[in-house]
C-alpha positions as CSV (number, residue, x, y, z in Angstrom):
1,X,49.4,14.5,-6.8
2,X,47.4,15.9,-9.6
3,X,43.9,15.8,-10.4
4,X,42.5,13.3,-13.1
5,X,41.6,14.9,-16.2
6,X,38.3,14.4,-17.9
7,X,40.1,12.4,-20.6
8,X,41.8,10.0,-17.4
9,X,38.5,9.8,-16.2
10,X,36.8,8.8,-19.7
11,X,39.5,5.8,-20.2
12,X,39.1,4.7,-16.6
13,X,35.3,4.9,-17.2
14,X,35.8,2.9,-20.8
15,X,37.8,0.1,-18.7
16,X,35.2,-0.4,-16.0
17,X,32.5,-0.5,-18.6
18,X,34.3,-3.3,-20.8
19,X,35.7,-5.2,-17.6
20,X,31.8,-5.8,-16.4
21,X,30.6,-6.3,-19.8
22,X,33.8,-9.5,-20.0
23,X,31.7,-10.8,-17.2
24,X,28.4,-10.7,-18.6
25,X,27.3,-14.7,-20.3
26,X,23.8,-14.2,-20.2
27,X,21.6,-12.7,-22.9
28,X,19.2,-9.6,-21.1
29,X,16.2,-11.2,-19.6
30,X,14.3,-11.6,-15.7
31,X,16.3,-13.4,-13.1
32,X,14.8,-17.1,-12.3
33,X,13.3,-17.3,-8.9
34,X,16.1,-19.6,-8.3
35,X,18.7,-16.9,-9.4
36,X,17.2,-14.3,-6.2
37,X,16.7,-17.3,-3.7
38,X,18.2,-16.7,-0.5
39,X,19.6,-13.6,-1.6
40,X,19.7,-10.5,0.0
41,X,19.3,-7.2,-2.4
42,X,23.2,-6.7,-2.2
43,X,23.9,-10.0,-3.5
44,X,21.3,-10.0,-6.0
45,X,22.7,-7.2,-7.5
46,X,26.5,-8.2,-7.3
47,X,25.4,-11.4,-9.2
48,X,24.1,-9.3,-12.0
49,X,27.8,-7.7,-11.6
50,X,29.4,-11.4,-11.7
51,X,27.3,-12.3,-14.9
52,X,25.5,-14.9,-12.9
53,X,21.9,-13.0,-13.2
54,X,21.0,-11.3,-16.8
55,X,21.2,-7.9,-17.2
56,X,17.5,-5.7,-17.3
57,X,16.4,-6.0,-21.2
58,X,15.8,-2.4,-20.6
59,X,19.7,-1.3,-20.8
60,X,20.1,-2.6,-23.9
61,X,16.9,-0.4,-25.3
62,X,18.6,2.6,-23.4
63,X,22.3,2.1,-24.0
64,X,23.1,2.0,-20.4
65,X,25.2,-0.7,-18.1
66,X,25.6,-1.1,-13.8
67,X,29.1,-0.6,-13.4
68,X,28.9,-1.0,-9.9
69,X,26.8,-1.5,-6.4
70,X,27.5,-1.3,-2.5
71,X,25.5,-1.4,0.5
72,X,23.1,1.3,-0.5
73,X,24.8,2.8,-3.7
74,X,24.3,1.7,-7.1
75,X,26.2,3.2,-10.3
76,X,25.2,2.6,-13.5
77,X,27.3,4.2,-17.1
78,X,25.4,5.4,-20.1
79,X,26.1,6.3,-23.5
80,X,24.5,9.4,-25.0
81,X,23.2,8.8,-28.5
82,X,21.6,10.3,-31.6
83,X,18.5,7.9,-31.3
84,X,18.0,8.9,-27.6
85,X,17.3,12.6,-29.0
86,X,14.0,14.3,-28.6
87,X,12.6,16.4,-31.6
88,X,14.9,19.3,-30.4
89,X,17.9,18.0,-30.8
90,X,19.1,17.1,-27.3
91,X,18.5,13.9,-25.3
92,X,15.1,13.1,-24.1
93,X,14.6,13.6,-20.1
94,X,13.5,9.8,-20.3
95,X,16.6,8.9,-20.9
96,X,18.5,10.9,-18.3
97,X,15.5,9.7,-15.9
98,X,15.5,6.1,-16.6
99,X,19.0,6.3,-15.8
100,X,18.9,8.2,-12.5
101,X,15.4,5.4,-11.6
102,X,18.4,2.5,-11.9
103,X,20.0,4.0,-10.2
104,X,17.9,5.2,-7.8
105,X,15.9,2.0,-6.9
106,X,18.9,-0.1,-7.2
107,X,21.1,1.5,-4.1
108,X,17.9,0.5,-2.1
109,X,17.8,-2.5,-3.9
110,X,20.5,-3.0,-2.1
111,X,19.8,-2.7,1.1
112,X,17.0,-5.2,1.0
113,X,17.4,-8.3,3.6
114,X,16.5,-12.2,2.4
115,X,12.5,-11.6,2.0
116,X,12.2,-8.4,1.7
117,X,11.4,-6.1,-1.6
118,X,10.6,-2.9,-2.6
119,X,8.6,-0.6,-5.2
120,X,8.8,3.2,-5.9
121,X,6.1,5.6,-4.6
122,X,7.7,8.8,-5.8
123,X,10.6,9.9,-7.9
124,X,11.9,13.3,-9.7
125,X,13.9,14.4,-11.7
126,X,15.9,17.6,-12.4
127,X,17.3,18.3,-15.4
128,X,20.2,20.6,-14.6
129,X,22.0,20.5,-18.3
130,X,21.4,19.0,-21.7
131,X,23.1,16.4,-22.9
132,X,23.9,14.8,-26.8
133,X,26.0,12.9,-28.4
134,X,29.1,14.5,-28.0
135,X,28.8,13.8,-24.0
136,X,30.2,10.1,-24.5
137,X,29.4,8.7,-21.3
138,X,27.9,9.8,-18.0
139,X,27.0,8.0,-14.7
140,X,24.3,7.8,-12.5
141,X,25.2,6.9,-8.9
142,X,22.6,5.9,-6.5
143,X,23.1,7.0,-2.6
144,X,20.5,5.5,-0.1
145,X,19.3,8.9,2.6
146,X,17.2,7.2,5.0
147,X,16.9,3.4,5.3
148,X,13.3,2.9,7.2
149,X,11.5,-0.2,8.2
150,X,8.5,0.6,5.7
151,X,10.2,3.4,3.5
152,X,13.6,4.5,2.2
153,X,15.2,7.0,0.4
154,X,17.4,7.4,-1.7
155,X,19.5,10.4,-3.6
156,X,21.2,10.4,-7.4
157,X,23.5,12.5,-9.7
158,X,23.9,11.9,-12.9
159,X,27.5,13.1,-13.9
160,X,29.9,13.5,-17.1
161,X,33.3,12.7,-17.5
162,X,33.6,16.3,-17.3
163,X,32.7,16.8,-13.5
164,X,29.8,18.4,-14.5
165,X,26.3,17.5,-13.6
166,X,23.8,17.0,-16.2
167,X,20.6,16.0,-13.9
168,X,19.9,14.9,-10.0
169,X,16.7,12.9,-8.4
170,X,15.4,11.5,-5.6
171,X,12.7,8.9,-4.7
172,X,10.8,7.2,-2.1
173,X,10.3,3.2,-2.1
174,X,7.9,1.1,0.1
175,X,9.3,-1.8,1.3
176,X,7.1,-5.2,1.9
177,X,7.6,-9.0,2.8
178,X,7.6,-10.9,-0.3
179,X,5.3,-13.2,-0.7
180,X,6.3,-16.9,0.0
């Protein structure tokens, strides 16, 4: 069995990213109180999968897409573009870390039981490589670390077509009751 090359692994990436966005019917927006009801964090997130929840406004402003959750992992796909670039020349680190924060918050997202909710209390980012346009997609995938009653963490990567990493982070959420 041979490896997959980087060009295998763009068109398998190009087919996830246009079989979720076949699913998607509703235009970006907030999920209705009645769209999370009785939910746990898993399904929540799979619904946004199934086109049943809208997608975050914010991946439309950042060129970026979730391609795909599990029990404490979340993976979203982003396209590298010229109006992400900084002054420089490259891509801006917001970009790289707004990706890796989906992605971070997301796979505990995940994790959450009916009730319960989360909110970040730290995250960082390293920026390991730079990235522009001629990187046409990378992913960040969420990994949860420790799953606590009042805090989690969680671990990302954010990856090229290419095998190579571009930028890694890690954060720690408190988790509450929501309110009723």
């Amino acid at each position: 069995m041979t490896a997959p090359t980087p060009e295998s692994i763009l068109a398998q990436w190009q087919a996830d990213e246009a079989a979720v966005r076949s699913r998607q019917r509703l235009a970006p927006g907030v999920a209705t109180p009645e769209q999370l009801a009785g939910k746990t964090g898993l399904q929540q997130m799979q619904a946004l999968l199934d086109g049943l929840s809208p997608r975050a406004p914010i991946s439309e402003t950042m060129d970026f897409i979730l391609i795909a959750v599990e029990d404490g992992v979340a993976v979203f796909q982003g396209a590298p573009q010229f109006k992400h670039y900084n002054p420089l020349g490259g891509v801006h680190g917001g970009w790289f870390a707004t990706l890796l924060d989906s992605a971070l918050g997301c796979s505990v997202h995940t994790t959450l039981p009916v009730g319960r909710g989360y909110t970040t209390l730290e995250f960082k980012v390293n920026l390991v490589r730079g990235l522009n346009e001629r990187v046409p997609l990378v992913r960040a995938i969420g990994r949860v670390v420790h799953r606590g009653r009042q805090v989690t963490t969680a671990e990302a990567e954010l990856v090229g077509h290419d095998g190579k990493l571009y930028a890694h982070a890690s954060t720690t959420c408190l988790l509450f009751d929501l309110p009723t």
